[in-house]
C-alpha positions in Angstrom: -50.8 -74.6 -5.5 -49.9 -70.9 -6.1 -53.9 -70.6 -7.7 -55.6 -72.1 -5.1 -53.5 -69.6 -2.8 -54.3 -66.5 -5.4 -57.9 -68.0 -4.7 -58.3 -68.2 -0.8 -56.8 -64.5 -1.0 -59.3 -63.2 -3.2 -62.0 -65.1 -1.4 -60.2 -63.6 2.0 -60.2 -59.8 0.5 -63.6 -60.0 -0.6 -65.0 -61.0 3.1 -62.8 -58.1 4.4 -64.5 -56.1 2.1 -67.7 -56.3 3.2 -66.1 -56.8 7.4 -64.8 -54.7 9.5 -62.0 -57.1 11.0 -58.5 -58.0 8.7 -57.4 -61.8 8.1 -54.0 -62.1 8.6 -52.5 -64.0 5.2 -49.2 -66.1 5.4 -46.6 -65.3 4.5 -46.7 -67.9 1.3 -50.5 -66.4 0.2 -48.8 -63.1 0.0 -46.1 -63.8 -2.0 -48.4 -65.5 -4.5 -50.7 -62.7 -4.5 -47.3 -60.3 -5.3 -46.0 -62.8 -8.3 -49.7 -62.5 -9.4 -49.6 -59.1 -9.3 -46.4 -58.6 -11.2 -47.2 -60.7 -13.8 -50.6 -58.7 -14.1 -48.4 -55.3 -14.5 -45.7 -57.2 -16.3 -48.6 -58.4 -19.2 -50.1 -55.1 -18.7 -47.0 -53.4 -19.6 -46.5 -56.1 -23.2 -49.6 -55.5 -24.1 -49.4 -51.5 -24.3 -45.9 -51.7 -26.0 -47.4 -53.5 -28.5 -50.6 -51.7 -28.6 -47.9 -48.6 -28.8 -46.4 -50.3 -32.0 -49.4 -51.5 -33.6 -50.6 -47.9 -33.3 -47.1 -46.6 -35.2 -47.3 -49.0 -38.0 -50.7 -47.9 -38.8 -49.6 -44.4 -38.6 -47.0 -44.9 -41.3 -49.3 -47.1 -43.3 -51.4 -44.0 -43.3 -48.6 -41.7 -44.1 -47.5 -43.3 -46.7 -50.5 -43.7 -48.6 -51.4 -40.3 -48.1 -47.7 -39.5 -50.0 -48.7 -41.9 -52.9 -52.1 -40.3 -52.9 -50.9 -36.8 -53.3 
């Protein structure tokens, strides 16, 4: 149910987008467009912590074969 909500909004936002008049959303499609959202930033967030530590093991991969190589 929440998807087909996410859905009808995004189908709602893009005829606002191209109108000049606002559909007014319940208040059940904008709660699902909020959890969507958060879940969005909340994935957004995991996935550049663990970008952040991939990044930091390579770095001290490279460190430390640059110490055996010397």
């Amino acid at each position: 149910m929440q998807k087909n909500l996410i859905k009808k909004y995004e189908e709602a936002t893009k005829l606002n987008d191209r109108g000049t008049t606002m559909r007014i959303i319940s208040e059940e499609e904008m709660i699902a467009v909020v959890k969507a959202h958060e879940a969005k930033a909340k994935q957004d967030l995991e996935d550049g912590i663990a970008n952040l530590h991939e990044e930091e093991a390579l770095k001290r991969h490279k460190e430390e074969n640059n110490a055996i190589n010397d």
